[in-house]
N, C-alpha and C positions, 0 to 999 in steps of 0.2 A: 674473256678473250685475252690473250695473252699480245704485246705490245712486241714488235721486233725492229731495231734499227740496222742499218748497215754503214758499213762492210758489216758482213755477216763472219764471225771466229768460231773457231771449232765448239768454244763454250756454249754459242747460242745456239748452230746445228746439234749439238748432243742434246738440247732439254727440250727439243723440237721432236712429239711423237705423233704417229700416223693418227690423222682424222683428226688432229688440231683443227681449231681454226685460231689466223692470225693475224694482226693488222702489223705493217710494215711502210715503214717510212722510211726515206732515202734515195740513193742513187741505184740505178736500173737503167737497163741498155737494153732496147729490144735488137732480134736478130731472128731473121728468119731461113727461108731453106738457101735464097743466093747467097746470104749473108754469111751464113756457116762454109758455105761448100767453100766460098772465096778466103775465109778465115784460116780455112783447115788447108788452103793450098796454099799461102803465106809460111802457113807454118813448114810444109813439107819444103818448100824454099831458104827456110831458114831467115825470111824475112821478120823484120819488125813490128812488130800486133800494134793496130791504129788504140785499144785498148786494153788497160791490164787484168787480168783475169782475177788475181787473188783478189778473196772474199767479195767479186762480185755477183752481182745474180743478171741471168738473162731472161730477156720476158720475149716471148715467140710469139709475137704481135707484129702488126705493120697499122699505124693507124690512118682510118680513112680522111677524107678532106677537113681542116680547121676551117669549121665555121666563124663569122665576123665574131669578135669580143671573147672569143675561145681562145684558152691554150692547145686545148687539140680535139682532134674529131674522135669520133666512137674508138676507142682500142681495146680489143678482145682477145683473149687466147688465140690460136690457129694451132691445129691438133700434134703435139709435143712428140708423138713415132717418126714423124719426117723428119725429125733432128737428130734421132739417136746413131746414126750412123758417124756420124760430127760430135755426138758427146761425150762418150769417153775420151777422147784428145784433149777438147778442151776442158777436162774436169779432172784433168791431169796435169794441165798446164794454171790448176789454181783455181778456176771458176768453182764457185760453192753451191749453188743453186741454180736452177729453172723457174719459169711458172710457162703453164703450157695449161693443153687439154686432153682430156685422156691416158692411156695406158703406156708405159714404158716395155722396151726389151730388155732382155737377160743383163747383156752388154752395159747398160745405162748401169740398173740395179747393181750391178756388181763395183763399177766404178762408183756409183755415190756411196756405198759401204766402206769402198776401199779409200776414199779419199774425203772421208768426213763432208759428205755434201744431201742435198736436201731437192728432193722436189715437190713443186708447190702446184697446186691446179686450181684452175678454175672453170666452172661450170661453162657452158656456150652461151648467148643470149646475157651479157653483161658488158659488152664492149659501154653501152653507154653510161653505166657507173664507175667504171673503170675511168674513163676521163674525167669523171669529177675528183678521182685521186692525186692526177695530174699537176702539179705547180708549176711546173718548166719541164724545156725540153731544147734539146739542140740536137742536129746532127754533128755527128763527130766522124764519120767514116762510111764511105762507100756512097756519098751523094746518086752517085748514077743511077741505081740502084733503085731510084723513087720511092715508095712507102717499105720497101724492104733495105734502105739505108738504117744505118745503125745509129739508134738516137740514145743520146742522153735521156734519163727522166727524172726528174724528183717526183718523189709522190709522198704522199700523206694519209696514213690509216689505210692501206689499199689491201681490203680484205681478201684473203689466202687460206686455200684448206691443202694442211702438209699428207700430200698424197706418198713419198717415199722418205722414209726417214733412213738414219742412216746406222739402224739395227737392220732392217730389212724389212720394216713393216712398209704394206702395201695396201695403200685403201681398195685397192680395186680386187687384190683378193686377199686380204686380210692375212696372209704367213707372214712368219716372224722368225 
């Protein structure tokens, strides 16, 4: 299994092919469907982003309550098509990856080709190993927001299968 750190550079998304699987360590911002639509109305403002996109990766999680001596409670994908209308923008404005779950649109696809970026998936039913990836975490933006505030992560080894690489390979239907 192949090792990824971040920031993520165009070197590491090119040797990143569909139905890897990968373990990835580093910083990670989850964002989900308020998070985006607020994000992507900032931008149309010409406001200043609470976060910088280049070579980050967004995880479309919200996680549920931290249990006592926990860094964080269960966090799992939440299904990755409610964001594509929000992804091209931000994957123009630098963002290099996702992790979600399930299938992407046209839209997406085209932009992660066109701008050297990567989408990563993960199966349903793993929020609770997913928090053992976990090392830290902070809110960094949109507090109000509650498990859909945009957090900091670090994580460690936090296994990923590269469902859109950035030739056009698609694990969900395998064109190229």
């Amino acid at each position: 299994m192949k090792e990824i750190s971040t920031p993520l550079t165009d070197d590491i998304i090119k040797s990143l092919k569909v139905g890897e699987t990968v373990y990835l360590t580093g910083s990670i911002y989850t964002a989900r469907d308020a998070a985006h639509k607020r994000l992507c109305e900032m931008l149309e403002k010409g406001e200043p982003m609470p976060i910088q996109f280049e070579g980050q990766i967004v995880f479309y999680a919200g996680p549920s309550p931290t249990p006592p001596g926990a860094v964080i409670g269960s966090i799992g994908p939440t299904t990755a098509v409610r964001m594509d209308k929000y992804s091209p923008i931000l994957i123009e404005k630098g963002l290099k990856a996702m992790i979600g779950k399930g299938i992407r649109g046209e839209e997406v696809k085209k932009a992660v080709i066109d701008h050297t970026g990567v989408y990563f998936a993960q199966p349903g039913g793993i929020a609770a190993l997913m928090s053992k990836c976990v090392t830290s975490l902070e809110i960094v933006a949109f507090e109000d927001l509650g498990t859909e505030a945009i957090r900091k992560l670090t994580v460690e080894k936090m296994p990923l299968i590269v469902a859109l690489d950035c030739y056009g390979g698609d694990v969900y239907n395998r064109q190229l």
